[in-house]
Each structure stands twice: as C-alpha cells, then as structure tokens.
MIFINU-664526 format. One line per field, with one value per residue (C-alpha): residue number from 0; residue in one letter; z, x, y. Coordinates in Angstrom, 2 decimals. Layout:
residues N
torke <- [NUM / ...]
kedren <- [A / ...]
zz <- [Z / ...]
xx <- [X / ...]
yy <- [Y / ...]
This chain:
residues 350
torke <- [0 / 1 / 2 / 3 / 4 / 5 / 6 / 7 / 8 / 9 / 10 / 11 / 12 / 13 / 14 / 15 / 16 / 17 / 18 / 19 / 20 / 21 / 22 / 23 / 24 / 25 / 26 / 27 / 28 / 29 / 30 / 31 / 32 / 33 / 34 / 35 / 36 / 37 / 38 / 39 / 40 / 41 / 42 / 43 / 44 / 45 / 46 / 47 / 48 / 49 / 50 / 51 / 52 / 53 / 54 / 55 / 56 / 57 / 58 / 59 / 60 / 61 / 62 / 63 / 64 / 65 / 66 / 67 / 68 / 69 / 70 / 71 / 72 / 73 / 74 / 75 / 76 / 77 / 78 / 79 / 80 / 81 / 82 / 83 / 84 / 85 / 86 / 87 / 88 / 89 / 90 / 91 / 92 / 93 / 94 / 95 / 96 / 97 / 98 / 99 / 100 / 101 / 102 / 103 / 104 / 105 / 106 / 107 / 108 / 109 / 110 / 111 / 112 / 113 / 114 / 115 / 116 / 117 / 118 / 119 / 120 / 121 / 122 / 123 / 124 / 125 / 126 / 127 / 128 / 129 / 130 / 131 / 132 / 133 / 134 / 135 / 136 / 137 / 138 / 139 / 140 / 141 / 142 / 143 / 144 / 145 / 146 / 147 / 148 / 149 / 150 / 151 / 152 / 153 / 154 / 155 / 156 / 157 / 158 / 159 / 160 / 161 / 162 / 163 / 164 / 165 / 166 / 167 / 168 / 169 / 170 / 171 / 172 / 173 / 174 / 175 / 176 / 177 / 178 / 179 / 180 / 181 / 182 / 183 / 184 / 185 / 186 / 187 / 188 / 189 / 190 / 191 / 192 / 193 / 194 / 195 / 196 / 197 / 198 / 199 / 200 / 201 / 202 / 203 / 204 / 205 / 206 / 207 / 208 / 209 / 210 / 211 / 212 / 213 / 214 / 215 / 216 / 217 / 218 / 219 / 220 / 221 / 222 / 223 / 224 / 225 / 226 / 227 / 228 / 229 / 230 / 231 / 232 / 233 / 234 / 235 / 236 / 237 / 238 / 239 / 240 / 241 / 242 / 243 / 244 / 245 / 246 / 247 / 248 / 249 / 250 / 251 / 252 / 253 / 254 / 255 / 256 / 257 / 258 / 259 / 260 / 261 / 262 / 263 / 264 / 265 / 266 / 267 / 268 / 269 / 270 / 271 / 272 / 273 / 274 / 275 / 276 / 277 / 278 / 279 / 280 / 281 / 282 / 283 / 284 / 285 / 286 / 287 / 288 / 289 / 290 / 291 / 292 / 293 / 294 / 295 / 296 / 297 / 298 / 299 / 300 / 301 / 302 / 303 / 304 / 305 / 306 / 307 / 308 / 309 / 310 / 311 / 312 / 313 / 314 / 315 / 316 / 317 / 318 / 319 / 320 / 321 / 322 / 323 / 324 / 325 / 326 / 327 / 328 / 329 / 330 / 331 / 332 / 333 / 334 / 335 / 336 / 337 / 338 / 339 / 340 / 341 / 342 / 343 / 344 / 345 / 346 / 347 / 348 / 349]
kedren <- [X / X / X / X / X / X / X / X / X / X / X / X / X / X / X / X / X / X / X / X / X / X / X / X / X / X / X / X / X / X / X / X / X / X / X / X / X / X / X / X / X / X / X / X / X / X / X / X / X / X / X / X / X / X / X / X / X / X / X / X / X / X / X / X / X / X / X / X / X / X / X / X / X / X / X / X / X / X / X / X / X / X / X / X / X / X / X / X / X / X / X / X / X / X / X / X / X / X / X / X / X / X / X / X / X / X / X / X / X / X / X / X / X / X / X / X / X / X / X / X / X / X / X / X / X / X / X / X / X / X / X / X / X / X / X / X / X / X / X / X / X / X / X / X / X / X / X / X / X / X / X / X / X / X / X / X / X / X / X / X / X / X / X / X / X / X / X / X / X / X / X / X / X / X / X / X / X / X / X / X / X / X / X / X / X / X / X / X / X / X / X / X / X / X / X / X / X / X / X / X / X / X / X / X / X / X / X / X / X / X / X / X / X / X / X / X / X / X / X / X / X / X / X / X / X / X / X / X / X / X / X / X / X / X / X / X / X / X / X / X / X / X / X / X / X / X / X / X / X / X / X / X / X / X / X / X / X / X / X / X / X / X / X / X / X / X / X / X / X / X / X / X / X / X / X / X / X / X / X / X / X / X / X / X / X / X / X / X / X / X / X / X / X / X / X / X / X / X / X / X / X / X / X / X / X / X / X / X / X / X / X / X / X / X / X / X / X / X / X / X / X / X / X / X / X / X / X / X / X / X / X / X / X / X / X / X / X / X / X / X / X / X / X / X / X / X / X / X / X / X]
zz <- [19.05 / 22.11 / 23.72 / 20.27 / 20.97 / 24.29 / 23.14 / 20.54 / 23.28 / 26.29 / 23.71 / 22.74 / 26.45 / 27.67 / 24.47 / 25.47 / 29.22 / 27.89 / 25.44 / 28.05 / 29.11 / 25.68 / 25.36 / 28.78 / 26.45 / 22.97 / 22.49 / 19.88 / 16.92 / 18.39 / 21.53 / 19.64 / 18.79 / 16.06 / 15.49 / 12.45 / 11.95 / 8.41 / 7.14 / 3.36 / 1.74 / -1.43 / -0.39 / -0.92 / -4.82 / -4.89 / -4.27 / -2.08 / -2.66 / -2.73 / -0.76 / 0.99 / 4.04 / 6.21 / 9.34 / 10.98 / 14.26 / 14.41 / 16.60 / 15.73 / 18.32 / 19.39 / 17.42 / 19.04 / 18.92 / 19.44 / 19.75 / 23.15 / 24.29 / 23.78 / 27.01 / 25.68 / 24.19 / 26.72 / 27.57 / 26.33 / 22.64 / 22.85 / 21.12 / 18.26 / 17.70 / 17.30 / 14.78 / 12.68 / 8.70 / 6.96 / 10.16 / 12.21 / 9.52 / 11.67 / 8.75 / 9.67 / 11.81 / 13.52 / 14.01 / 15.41 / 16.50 / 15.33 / 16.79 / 14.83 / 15.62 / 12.26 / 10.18 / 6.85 / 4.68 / 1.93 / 0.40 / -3.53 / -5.00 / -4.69 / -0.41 / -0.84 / -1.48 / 1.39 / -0.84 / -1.72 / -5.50 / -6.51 / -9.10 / -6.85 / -4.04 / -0.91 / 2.54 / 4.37 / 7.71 / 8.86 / 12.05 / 13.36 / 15.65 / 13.89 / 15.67 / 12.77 / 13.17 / 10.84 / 10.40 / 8.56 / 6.84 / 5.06 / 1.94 / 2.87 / 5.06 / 5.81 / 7.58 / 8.90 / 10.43 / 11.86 / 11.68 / 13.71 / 13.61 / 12.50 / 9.61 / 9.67 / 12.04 / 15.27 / 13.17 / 13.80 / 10.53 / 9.93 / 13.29 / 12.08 / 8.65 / 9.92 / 12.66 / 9.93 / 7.88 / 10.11 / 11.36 / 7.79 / 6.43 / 3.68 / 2.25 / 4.74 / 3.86 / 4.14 / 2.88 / 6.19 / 6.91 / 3.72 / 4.60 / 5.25 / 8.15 / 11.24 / 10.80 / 12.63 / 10.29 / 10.78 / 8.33 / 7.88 / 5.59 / 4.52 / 2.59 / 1.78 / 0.87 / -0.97 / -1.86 / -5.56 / -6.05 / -3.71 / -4.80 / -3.24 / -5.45 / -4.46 / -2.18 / -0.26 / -3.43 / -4.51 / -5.26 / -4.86 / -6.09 / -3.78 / -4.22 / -2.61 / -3.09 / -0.75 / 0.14 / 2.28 / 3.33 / 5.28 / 5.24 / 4.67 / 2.22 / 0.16 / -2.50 / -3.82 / -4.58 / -6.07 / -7.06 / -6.67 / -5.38 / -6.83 / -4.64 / -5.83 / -3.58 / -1.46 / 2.16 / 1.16 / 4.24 / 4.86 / 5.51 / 3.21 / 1.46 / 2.30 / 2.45 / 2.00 / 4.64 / 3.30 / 6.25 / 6.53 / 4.79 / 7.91 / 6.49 / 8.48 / 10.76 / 10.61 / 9.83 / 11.48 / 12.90 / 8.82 / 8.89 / 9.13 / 11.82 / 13.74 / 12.19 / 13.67 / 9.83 / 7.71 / 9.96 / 6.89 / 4.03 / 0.87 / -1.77 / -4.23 / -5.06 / -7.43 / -7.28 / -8.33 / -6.41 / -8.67 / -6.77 / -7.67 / -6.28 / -5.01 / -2.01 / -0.80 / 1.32 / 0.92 / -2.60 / -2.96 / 0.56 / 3.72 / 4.35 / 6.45 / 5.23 / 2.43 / 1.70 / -1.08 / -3.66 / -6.71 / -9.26 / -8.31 / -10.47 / -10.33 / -10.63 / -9.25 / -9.27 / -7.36 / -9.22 / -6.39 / -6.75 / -3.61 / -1.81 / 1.90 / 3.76 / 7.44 / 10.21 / 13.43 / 13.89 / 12.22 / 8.56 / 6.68 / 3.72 / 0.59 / -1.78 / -4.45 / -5.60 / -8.67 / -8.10 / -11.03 / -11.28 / -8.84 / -9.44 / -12.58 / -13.22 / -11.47 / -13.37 / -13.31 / -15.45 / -11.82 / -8.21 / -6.96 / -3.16 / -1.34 / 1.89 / 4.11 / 6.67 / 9.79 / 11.36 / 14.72 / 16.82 / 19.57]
xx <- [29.61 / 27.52 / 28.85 / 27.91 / 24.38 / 23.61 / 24.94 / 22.21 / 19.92 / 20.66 / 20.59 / 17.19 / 15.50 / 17.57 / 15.80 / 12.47 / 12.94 / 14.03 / 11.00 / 8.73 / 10.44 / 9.18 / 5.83 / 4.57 / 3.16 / 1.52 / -0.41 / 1.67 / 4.07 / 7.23 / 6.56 / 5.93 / 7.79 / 7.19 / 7.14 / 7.40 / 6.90 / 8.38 / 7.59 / 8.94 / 8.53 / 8.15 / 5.48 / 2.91 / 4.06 / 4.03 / 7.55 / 10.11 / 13.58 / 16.09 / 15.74 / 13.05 / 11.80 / 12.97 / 11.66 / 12.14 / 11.20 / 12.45 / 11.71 / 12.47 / 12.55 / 10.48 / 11.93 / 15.35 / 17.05 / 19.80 / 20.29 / 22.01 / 18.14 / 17.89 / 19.17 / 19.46 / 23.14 / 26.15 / 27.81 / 31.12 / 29.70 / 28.29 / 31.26 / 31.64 / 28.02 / 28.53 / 30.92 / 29.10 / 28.72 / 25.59 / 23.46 / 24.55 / 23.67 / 22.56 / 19.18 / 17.90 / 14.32 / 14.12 / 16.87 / 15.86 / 17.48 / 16.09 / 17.01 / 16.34 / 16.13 / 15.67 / 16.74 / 17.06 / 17.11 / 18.11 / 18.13 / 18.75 / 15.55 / 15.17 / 15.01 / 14.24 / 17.71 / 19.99 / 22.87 / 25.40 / 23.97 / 27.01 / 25.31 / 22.72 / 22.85 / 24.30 / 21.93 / 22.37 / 20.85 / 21.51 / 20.28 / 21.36 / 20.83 / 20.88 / 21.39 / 20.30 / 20.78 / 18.05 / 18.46 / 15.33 / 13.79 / 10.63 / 12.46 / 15.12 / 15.69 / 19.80 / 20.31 / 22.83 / 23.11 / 25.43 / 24.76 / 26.11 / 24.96 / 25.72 / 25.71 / 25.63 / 24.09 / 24.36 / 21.72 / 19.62 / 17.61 / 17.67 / 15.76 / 13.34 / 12.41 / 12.08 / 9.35 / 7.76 / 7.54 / 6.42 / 3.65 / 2.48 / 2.86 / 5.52 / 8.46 / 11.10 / 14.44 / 16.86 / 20.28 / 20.80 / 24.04 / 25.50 / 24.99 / 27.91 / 30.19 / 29.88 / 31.03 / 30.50 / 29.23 / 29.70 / 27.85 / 28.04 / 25.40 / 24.37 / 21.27 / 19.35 / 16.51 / 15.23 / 11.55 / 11.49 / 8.53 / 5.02 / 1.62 / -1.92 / -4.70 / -8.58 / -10.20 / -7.22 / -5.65 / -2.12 / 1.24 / 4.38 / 8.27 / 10.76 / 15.05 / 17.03 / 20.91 / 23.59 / 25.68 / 27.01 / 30.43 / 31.08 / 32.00 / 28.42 / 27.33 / 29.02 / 26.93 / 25.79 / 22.23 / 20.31 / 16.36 / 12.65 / 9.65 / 6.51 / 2.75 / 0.06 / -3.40 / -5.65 / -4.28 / -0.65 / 1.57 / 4.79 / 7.23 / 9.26 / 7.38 / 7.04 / 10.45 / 11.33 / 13.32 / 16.71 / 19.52 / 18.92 / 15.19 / 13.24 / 10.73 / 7.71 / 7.73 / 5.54 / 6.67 / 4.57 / 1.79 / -0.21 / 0.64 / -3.21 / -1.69 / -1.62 / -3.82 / -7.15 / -8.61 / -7.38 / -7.54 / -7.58 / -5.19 / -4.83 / -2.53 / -0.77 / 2.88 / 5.86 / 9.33 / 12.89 / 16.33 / 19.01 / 22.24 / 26.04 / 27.01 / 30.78 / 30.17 / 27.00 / 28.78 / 25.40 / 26.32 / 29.89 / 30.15 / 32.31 / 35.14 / 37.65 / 37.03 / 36.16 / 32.85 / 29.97 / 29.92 / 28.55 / 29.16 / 27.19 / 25.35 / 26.97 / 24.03 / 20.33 / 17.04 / 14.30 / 10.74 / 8.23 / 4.61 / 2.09 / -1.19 / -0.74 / -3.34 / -3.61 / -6.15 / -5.56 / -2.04 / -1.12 / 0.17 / -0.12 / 1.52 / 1.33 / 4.28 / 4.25 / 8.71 / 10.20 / 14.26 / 16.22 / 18.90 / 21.39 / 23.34 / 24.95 / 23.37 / 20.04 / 17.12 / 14.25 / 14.97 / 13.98 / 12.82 / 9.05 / 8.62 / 5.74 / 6.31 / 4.03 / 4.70 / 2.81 / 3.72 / 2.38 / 2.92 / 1.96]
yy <- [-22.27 / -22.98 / -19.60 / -17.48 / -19.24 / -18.70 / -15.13 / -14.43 / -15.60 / -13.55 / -10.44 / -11.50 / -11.82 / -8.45 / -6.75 / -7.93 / -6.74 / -3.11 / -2.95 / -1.91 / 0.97 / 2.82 / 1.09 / 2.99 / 5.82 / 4.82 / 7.92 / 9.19 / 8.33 / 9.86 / 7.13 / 4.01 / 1.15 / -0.85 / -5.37 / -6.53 / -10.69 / -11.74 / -15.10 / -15.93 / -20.09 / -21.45 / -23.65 / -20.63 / -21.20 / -25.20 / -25.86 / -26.71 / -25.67 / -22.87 / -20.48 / -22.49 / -20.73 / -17.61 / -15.84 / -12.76 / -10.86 / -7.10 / -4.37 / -0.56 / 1.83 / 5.13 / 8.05 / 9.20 / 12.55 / 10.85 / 7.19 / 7.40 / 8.12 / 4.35 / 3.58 / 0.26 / 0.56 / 0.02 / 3.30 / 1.87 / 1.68 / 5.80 / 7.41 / 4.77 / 4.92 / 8.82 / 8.65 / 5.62 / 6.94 / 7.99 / 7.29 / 11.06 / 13.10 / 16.70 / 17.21 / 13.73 / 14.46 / 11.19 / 8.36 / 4.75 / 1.58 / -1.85 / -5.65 / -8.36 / -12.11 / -14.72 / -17.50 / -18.11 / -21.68 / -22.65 / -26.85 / -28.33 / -29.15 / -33.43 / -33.33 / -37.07 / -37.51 / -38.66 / -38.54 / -35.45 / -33.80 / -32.37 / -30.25 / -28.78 / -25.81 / -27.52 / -27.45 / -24.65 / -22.89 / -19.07 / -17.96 / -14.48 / -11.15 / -8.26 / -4.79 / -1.75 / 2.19 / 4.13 / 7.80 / 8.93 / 12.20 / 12.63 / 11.69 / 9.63 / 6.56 / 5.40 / 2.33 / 0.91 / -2.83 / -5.36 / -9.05 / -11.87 / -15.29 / -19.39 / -20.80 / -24.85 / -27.26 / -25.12 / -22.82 / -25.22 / -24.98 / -28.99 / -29.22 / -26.35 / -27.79 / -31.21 / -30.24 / -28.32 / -30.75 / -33.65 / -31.45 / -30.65 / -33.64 / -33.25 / -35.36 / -35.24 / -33.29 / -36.54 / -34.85 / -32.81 / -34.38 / -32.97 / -29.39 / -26.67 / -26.82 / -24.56 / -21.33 / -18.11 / -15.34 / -11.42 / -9.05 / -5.03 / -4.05 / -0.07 / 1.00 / 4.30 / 4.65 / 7.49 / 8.34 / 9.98 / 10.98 / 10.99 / 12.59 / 12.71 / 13.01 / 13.87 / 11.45 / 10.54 / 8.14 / 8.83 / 6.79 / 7.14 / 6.15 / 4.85 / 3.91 / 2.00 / 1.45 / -0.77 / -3.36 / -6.07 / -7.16 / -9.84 / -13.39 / -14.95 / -12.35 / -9.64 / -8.09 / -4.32 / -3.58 / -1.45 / -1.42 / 0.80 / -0.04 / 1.97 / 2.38 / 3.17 / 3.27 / 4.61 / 6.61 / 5.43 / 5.22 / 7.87 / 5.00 / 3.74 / 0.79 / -3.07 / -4.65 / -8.55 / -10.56 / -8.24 / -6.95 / -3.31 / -3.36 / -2.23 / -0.07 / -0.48 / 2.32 / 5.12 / 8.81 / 11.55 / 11.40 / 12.04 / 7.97 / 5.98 / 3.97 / 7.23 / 10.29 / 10.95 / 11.18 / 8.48 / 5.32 / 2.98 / 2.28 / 0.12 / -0.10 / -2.22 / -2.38 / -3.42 / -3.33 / -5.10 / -5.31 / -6.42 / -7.34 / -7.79 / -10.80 / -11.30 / -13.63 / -15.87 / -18.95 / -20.50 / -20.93 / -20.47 / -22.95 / -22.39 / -19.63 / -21.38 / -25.22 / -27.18 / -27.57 / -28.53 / -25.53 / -24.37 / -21.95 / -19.06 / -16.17 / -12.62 / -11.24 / -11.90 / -9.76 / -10.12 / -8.81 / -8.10 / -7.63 / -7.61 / -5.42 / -3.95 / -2.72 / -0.66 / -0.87 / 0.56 / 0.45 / -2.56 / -3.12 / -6.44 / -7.32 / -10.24 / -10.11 / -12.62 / -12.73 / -13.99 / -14.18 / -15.10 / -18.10 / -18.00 / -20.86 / -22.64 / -25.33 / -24.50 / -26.22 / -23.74 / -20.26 / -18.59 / -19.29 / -18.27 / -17.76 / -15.84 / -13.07 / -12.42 / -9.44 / -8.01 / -5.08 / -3.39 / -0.17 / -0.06]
C-alpha cells in the first residue's frame, strides 16, 4: 500500500514540474491549460453524513492535435493511446489530457458513535489519481479516464475529517475503526457529452441543452449513467456546463476563443443552471463493502439520481460555480427520503 502511495505522489509532483512547459504562452485558448478546485460537503446543507465531503484538483491540458503533443505521456504508452475508443475520432477539433488528484468520503449518519451500526452505510475513504483523455467538438465532448487509488485507512480520509473537524469545532467522527479494509481500487470510466441544443438571443443572453451518457467498471464503482444539464443566462460559455466531483465530468475548459474567458468582447458571463444524472447501480464497495474480504455492508439502491440546481459566473479567465444537489436514497434502510450536499467549483486558465 505504501508503494501505491508514494506512487500517486511522485505522479502528482512530476505533473506539476511538466505544467510549465505549456503555461510559457497564455495569449490564446489553443495554449492554455485549465485548474479546476472541486470542493463538495453536506455541511453547506446542515448535515453531516453520507457522502460527507469530497475534493478535487484537475488539470486539462492546452488543446492537442494529437495527444502525443503532450510530451507528458511515456513513449511506451503512444501506440495504446492511439488505438484508445471514442477518444481518436479523425472529426474531433481539439483533444486534451486531464490529471486529477482527490478524495472522496463517505460516514453513517450518528459519527458520535464509536460502535459498528449495522444498519447504516459503513465509513469509508477514497483517495485517487485520475489520468482522463477528452476528444472534443463544438457539439460534442468524449472522455475517457482511468482511476487508481485506496480505499480504507491508507486513504487517509479518517485523518482528513478529523483535522477538519477539530479545527471547526464539530462532533468528532468516533467510529473510524469500523471502516472498510484496504483495498487497491482501479476504475475505467467513458462519458460523452453532447450539447442538444444552444441559442443566442439579442444582448448577448441565450441558453442552451446539454447530454451526457456513461459508465464505470471497476472494482470500487460500476454503474451506467445518463442525465442533461440545461443553461440559461447571459454570455453563456462554449464548454460543456458545470460538472460535480463525477470521474470523467471535466467540463471546464474553454472552446474557441468566442469563450468570455478568452474573447476580446464578452469578458463577463452569468448564468443559472439545472440538471439530473440518474445512474444504474451494479457495484459501489462503499456501500456494497470490500471486494476481496469481508467487510460491513448494506443493501444498496440500483438506482440513484442526482437533481442539480446552481448559478456560474466568469471574470477574466476564471469560472466559479454554486450547485445546490439533492441525491436520492442509496441505501436500504437509509433514514432520510434523500441526501442534500452543496459543490462549489473554481476553475482558471491561465
């Protein structure tokens, strides 16, 4: 486990050290990357359980012709990257590569509790790199990413919530030591996005319609998805909407240079939007507990939605976002009719 750490790690800083060969020029779109910070808790809604927190750090590259212009991907990885599905297709105009760094918690709802509640979501951590492959078109967006991370107490989430918590002031989570076993996690993950519809009226105001379908397979996750996201407001951004901590969601960066984060006209934007993903559950081992040992479980939900509401705005080059989420029961047994969380995500290009 320590080796699969220090891993993640080294990834991490080498990523950092390569950034700077693309950030030299920023005068235009095609040379820009783009940071998004993701930070999702149910403390912005008055509670404390769930899916309690998750954070994020991604990076998408400067558009690529090809994504050996990277230079960031080892040679010996070129032809299986060539021949990787729905990400090569010839009509795509730009194709980027994303790296991701976050974690993801999730505890039963009484924290107080030191003892195992049988009937209750067991305490779980997932930290993880993610390494994404976007092929994108003015109306379409495929992505394609590969997760590998930890899920138990080398995630280090128990450490995370308790500083958190100590610093804030809240009840301190006490059932730690019942939460699933170590266990390395591997993810494959696809999903397209696809924009319906898009009109401008007078003024600069317009909205627009937005699809996504996919999937995950994998040992922590394994799931299909589908859902829309509608915009509607002033200067509206050509990406592909405001996406919630979700593997292969990237969405932030700009397309062409008619985005307000790059035109020399519209150098402001502000709009509101709403959306649902509703997912087909098969396997979530934060639920369903570990793979390869025995573990806490419960019975899980087949199917979850999450209903999305939330205003973005642009200045300069940077995009914020508010979402306000409403996800459905997951569990059996699960006291509330549905969980409420709020995301928060910055984005920058620089």
């Amino acid at each position: 486990m320590n080796t699969l750490r220090a891993c993640v790690v080294i990834a991490a800083f080498f990523f950092f050290l390569s950034s700077p060969a693309f950030g030299m020029e920023t005068s235009t779109q095609e040379k820009s990357w783009t940071f998004s910070f993701y930070f999702e808790n149910d403390l912005f809604t008055g509670s404390d359980q769930n899916y309690t927190n998750g954070v994020k750090l991604s990076w998408m590259s400067p558009d690529l012709r090809t994504y050996e212009e990277s230079g960031s991907l080892p040679e010996f990885t070129l032809p299986a990257v060539r021949f990787l599905p729905f990400v090569n297709e010839p009509e795509s105009i730009q194709r980027n590569i994303s790296l991701a760094i976050g974690q993801s918690m999730y505890t039963p709802e009484e924290i107080s509790r030191s003892d195992l509640i049988i009937d209750d979501r067991p305490y779980a951590g997932w930290t993880y790199l993610a390494i994404g492959f976007h092929s994108r078109s003015v109306s379409k967006q495929d992505s394609l990413e590969f997760q590998m991370g930890l899920v138990g107490p080398e995630s280090f989430a128990e450490q995370a919530q308790t500083i958190v918590h100590e610093i804030g002031g809240y009840q301190k989570p006490n059932g730690w030591d019942n939460q699933l076993k170590n266990e390395p996690g591997l993810e494959v993950i696809y999903e397209r996005k696809v924009r319906l519809w898009r009109h401008e009226y007078s003024g600069g105001f317009g909205s627009d319609l937005i699809a996504h379908l996919g999937g995950a397979l994998g040992n922590v996750y394994t799931y299909g998805n589908v859902g829309m996201v509608g915009r509607i407001g002033w200067n509206i951004p050509l990406d592909f909407g405001t996406a919630l901590i979700r593997p292969a969601g990237d969405t932030n960066a700009p397309l062409g240079g008619s985005d307000p984060r790059f035109s020399s006209i519209r150098k402001l934007s502000l709009h509101l939007f709403a959306g649902v993903d509703v997912k087909g559950v098969l396997r979530d081992i934060f639920l369903d507990g570990n793979t390869f040992t025995d573990s806490h479980s419960v019975d899980k939900k087949n199917l979850v939605a999450d209903f999305v509401t939330g205003i973005s705005f642009i200045l300069w080059k940077m995009k914020f976002s508010l979402s306000h989420v409403l996800r459905t029961k997951e569990f059996c047994g699960q006291k509330q009719n549905h969980q409420r969380f709020g995301s928060v995500n910055l984005s920058f290009s620089y």
